[in-house]
MMTF fields as JSON, N, C-alpha, C and O atoms, coordinates in Angstrom:
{
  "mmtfVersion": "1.0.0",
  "mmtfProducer": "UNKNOWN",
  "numBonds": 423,
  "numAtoms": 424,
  "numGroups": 106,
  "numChains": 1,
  "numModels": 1,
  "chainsPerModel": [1],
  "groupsPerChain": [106],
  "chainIdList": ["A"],
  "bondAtomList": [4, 2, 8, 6, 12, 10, 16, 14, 20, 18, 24, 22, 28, 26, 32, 30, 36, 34, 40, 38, 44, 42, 48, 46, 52, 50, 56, 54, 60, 58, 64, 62, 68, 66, 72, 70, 76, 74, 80, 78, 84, 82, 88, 86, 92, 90, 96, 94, 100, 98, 104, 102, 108, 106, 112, 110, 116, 114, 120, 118, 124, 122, 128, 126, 132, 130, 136, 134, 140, 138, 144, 142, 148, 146, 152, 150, 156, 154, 160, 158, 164, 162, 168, 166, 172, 170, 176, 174, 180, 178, 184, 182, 188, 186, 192, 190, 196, 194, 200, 198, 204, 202, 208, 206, 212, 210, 216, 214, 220, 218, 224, 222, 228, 226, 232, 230, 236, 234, 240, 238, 244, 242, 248, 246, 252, 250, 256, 254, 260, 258, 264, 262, 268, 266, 272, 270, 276, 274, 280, 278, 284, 282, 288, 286, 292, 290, 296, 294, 300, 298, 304, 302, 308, 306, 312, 310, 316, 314, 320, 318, 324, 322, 328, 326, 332, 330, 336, 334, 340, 338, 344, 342, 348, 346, 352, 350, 356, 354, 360, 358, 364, 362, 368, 366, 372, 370, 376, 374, 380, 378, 384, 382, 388, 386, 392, 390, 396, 394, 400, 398, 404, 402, 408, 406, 412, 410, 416, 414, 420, 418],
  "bondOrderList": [1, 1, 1, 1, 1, 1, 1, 1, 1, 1, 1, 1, 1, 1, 1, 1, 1, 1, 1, 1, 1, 1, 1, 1, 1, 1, 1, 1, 1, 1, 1, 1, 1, 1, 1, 1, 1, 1, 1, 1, 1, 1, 1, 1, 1, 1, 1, 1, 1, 1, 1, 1, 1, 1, 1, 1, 1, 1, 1, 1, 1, 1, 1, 1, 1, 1, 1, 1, 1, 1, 1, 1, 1, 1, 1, 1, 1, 1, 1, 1, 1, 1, 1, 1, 1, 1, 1, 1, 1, 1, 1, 1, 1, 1, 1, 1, 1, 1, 1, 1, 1, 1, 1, 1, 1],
  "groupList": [{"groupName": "UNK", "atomNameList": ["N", "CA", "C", "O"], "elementList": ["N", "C", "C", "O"], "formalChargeList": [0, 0, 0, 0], "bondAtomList": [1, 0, 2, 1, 3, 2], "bondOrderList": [1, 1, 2], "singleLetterCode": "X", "chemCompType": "L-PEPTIDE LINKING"}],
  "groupTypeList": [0, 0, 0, 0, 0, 0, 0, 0, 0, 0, 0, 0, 0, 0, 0, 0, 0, 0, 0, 0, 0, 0, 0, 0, 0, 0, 0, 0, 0, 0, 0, 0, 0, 0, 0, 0, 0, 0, 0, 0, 0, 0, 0, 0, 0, 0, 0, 0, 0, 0, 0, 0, 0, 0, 0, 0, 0, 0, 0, 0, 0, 0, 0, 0, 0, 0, 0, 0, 0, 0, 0, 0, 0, 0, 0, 0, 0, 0, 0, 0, 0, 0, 0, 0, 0, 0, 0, 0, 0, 0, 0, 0, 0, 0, 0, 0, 0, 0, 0, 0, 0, 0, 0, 0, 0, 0],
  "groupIdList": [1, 2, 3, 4, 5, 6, 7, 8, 9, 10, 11, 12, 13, 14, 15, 16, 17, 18, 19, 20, 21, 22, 23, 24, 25, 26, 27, 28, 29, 30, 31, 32, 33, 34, 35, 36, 37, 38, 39, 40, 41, 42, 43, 44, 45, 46, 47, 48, 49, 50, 51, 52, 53, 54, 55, 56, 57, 58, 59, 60, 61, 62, 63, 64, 65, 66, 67, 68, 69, 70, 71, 72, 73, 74, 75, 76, 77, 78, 79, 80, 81, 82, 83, 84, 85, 86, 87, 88, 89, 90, 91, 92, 93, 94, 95, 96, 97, 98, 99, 100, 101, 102, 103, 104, 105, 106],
  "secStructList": [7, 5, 7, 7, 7, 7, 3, 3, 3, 6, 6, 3, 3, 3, 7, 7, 3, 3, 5, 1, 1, 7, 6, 6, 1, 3, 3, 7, 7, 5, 7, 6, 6, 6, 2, 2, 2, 2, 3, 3, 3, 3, 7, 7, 7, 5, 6, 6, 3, 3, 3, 3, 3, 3, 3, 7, 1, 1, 7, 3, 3, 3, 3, 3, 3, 3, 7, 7, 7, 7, 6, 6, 1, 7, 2, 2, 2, 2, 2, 2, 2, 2, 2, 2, 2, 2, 2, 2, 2, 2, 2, 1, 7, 1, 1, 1, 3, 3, 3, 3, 3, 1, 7, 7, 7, 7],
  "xCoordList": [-14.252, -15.014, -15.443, -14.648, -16.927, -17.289, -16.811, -16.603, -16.743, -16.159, -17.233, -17.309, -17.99, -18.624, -18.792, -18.787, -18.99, -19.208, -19.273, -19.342, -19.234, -19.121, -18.138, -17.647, -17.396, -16.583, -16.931, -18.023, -15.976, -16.215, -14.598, -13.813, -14.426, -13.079, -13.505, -14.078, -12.99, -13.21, -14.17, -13.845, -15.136, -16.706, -17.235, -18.318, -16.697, -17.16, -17.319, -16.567, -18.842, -19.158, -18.846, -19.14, -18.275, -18.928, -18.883, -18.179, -19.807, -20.984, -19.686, -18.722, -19.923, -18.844, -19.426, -19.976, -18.971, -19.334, -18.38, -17.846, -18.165, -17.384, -16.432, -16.492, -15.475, -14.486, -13.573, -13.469, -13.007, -12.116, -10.512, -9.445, -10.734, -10.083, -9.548, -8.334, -10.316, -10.668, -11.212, -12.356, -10.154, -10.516, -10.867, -10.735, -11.342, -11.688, -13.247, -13.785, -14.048, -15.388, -15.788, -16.06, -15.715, -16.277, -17.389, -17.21, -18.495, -19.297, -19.097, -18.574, -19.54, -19.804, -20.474, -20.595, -20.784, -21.537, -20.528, -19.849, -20.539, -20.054, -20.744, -21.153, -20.904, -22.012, -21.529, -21.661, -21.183, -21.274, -22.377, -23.436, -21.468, -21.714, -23.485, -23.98, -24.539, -25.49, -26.303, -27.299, -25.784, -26.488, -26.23, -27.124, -25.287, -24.736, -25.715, -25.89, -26.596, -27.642, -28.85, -29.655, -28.675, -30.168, -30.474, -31.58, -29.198, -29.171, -30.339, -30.374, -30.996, -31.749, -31.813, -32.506, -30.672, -30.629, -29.823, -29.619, -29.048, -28.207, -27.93, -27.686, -27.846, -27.764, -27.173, -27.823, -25.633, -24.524, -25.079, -24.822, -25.532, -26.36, -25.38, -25.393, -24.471, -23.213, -22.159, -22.307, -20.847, -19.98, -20.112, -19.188, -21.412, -21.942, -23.152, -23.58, -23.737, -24.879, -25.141, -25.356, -25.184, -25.911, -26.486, -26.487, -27.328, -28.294, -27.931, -27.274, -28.569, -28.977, -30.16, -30.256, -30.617, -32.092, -31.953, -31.915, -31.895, -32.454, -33.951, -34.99, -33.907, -35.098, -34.73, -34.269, -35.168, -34.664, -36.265, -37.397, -36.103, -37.351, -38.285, -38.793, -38.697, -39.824, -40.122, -41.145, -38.723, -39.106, -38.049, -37.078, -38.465, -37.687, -36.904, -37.547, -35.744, -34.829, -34.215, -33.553, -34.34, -32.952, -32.127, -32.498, -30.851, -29.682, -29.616, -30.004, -29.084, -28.615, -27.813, -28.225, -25.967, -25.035, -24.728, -24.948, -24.039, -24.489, -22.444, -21.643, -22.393, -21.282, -21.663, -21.411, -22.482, -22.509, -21.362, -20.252, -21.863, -20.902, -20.674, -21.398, -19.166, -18.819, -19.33, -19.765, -19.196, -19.488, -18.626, -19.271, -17.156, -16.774, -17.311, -16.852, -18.632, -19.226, -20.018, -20.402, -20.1, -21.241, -22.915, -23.709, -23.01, -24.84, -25.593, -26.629, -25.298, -25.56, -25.292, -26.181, -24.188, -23.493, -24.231, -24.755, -24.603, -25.333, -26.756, -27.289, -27.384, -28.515, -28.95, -29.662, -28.188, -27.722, -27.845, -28.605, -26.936, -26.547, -28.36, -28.697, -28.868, -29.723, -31.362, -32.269, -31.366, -32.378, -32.115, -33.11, -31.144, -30.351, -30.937, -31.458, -30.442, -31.111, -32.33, -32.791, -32.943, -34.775, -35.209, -36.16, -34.577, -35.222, -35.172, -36.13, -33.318, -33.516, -34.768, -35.373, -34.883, -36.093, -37.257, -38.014, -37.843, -38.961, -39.112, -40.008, -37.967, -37.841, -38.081, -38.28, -37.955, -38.036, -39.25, -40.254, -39.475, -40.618, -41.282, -40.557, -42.802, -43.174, -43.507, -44.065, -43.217, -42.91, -42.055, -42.332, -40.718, -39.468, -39.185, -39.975, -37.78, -37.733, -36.491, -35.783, -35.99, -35.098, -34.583, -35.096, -33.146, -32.085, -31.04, -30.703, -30.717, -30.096, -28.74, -28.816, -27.365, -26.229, -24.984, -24.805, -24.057, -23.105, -22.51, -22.374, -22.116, -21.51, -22.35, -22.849, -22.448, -23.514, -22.895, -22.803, -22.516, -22.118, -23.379, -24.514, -22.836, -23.907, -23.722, -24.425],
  "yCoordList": [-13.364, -14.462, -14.09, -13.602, -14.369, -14.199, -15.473, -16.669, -14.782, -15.506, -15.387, -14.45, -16.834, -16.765, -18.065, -19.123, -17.939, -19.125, -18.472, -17.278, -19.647, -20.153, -20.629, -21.662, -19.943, -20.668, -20.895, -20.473, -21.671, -21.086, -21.318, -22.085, -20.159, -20.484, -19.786, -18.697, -20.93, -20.268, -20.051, -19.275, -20.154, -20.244, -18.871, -18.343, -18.524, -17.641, -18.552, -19.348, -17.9, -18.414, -17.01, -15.896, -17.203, -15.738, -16.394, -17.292, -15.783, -15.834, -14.756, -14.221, -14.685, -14.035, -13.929, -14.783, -12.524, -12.386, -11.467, -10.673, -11.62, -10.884, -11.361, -12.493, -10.075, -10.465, -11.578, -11.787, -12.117, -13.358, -12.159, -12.342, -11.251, -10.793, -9.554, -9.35, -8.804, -7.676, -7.658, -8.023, -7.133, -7.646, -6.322, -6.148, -5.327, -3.999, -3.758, -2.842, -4.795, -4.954, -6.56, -7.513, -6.476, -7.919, -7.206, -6.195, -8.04, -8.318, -9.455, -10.469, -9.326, -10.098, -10.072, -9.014, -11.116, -10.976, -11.99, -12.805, -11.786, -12.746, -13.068, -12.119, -14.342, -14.673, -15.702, -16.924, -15.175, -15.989, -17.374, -17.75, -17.875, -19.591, -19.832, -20.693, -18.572, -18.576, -18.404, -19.09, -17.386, -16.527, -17.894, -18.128, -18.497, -19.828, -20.795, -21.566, -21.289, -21.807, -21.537, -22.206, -19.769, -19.555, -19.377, -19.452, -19.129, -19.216, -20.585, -21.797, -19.896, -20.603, -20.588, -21.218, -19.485, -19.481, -18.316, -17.611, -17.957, -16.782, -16.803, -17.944, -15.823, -15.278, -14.393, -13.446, -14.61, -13.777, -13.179, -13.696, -12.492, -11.326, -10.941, -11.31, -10.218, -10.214, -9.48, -9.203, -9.119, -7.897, -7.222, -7.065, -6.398, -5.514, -5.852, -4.835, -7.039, -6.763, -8.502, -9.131, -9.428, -10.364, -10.08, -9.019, -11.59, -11.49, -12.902, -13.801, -12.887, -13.816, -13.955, -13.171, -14.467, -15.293, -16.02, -17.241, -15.172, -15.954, -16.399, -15.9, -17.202, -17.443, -17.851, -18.897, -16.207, -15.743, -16.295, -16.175, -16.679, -16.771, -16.196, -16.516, -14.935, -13.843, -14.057, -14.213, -13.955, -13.452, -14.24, -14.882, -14.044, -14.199, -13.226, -12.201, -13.012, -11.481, -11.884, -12.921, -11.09, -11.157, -9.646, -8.478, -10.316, -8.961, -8.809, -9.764, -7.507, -7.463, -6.816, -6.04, -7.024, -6.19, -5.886, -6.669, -4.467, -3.823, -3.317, -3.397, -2.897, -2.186, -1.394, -1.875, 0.242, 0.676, 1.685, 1.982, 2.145, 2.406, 3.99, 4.766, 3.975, 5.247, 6.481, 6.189, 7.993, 8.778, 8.584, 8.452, 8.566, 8.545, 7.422, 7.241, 6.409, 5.688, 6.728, 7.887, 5.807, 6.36, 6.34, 5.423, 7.383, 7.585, 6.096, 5.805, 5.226, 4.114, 3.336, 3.046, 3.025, 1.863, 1.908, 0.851, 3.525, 3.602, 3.142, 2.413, 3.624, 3.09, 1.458, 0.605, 1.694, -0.567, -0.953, -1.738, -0.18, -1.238, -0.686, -1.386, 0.531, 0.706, 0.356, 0.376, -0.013, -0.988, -2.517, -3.203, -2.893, -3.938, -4.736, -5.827, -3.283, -3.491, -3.294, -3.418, -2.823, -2.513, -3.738, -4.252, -4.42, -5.763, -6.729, -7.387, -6.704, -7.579, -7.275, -8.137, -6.514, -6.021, -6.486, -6.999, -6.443, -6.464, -8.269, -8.723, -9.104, -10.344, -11.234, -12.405, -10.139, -10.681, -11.16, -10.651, -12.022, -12.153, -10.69, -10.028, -10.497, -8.886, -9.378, -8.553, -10.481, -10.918, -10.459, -9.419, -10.666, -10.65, -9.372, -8.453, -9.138, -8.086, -7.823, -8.827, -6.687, -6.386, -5.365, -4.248, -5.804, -5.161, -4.692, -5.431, -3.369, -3.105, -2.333, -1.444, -2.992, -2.724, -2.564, -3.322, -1.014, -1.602, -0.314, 0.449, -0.053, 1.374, 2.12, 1.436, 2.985, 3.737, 5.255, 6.118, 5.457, 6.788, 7.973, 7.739, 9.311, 10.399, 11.058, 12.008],
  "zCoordList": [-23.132, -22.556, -21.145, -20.342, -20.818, -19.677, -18.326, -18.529, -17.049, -16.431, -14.821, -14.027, -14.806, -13.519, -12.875, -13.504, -11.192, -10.442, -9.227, -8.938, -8.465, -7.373, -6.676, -7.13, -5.093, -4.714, -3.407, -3.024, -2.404, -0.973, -0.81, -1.368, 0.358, 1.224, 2.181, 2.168, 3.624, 4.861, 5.306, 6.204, 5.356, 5.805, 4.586, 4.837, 3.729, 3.175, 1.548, 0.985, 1.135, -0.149, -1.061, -0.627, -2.251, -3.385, -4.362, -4.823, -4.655, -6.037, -7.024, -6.478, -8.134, -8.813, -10.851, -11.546, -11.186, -12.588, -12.903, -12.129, -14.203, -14.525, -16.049, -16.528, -16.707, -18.002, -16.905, -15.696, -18.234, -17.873, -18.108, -17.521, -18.89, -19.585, -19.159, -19.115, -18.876, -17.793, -16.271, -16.0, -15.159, -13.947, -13.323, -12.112, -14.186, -13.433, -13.504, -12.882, -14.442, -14.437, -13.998, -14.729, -12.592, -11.91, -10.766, -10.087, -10.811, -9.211, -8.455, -8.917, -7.154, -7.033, -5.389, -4.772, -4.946, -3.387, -2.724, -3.349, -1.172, -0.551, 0.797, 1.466, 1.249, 2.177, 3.431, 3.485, 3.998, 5.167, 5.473, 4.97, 6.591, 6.503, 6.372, 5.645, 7.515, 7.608, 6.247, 6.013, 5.315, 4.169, 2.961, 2.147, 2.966, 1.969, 2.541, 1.598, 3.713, 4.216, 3.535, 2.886, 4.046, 3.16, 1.449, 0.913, 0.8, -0.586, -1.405, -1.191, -2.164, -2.866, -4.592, -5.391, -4.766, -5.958, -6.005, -5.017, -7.901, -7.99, -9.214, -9.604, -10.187, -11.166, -11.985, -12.429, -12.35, -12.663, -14.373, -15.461, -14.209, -15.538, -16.348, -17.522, -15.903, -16.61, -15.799, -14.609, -16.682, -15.406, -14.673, -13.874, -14.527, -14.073, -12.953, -12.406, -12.547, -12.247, -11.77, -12.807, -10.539, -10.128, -9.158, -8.534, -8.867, -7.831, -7.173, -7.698, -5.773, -5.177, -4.161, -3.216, -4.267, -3.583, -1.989, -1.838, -1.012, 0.036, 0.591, 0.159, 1.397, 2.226, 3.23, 3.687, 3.764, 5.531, 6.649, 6.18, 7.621, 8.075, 8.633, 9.707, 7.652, 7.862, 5.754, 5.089, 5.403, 3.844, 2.9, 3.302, 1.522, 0.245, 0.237, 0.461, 0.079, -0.161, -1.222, -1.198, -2.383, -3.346, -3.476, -3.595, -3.389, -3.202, -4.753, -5.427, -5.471, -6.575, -5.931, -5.069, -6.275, -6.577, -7.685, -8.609, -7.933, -9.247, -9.023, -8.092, -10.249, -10.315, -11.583, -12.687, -11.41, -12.446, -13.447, -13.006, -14.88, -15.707, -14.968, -14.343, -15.45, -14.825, -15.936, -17.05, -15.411, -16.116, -17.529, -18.569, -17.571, -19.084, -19.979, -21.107, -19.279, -20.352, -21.482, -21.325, -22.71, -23.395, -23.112, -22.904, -23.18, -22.659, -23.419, -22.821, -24.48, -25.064, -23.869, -23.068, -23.751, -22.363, -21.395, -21.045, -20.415, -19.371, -19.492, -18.656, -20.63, -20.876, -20.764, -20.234, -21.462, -21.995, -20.062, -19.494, -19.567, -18.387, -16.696, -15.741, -17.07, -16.759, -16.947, -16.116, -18.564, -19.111, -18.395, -18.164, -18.146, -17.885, -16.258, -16.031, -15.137, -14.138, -13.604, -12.469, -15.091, -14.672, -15.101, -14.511, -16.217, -16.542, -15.295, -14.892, -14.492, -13.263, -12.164, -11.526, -12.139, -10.512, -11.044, -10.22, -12.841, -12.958, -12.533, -11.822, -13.192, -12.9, -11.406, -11.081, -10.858, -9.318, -8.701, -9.198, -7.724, -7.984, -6.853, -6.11, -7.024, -6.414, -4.769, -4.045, -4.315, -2.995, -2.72, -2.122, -2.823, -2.265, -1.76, -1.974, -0.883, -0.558, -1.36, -1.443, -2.016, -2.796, -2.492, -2.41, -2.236, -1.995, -3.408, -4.333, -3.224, -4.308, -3.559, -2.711, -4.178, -3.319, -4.607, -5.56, -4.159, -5.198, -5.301, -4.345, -6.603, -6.648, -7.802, -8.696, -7.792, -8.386, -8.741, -7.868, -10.019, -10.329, -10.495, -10.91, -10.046, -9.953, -11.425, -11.769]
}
């Protein structure tokens, strides 16, 4: 079962995705009191991969944090999870400024 939300503690908000089941494949972002202001939206895609939507006052920014598959994935999995984050960017709108943040295997 997938497991996502929203919390805040402490002036800090995170956004959060991830197994309910498995706690070694989670994302997630965390935003200070200002960035939880500018939040306008957010989108937990799945274990691997959300976004969130500010509106900073110059621009639209959406962050994606990513946590990609490690090398002992299957070339299927990597694919899956790389088709995955080309579908998020294409989704964005072609205003925004897009940030892409996370861990990324070579």
């Amino acid at each position: 079962m997938d497991s996502q939300g929203r919390f805040t503690s402490e002036q800090v908000t995170i956004l959060y995705s991830g197994r309910e089941e498995h706690h070694y494949q989670n994302v997630g972002i965390f935003l200070n009191t200002e960035a939880t202001k500018a939040l306008v939206g957010w989108k937990p895609v799945n274990e691997r991969i959300i976004t969130a939507r500010l509106c900073t006052k110059h621009a639209k920014v959406t962050v994606v944090q990513v946590y990609a598959q490690t090398e002992s994935a299957s070339d299927r999995e990597k694919d899956l999870f790389y088709d995955q984050l080309h579908d998020v960017l294409d989704d964005i709108p072609s205003h925004d400024i897009k940030l892409i943040n996370g861990r990324f295997q070579c």
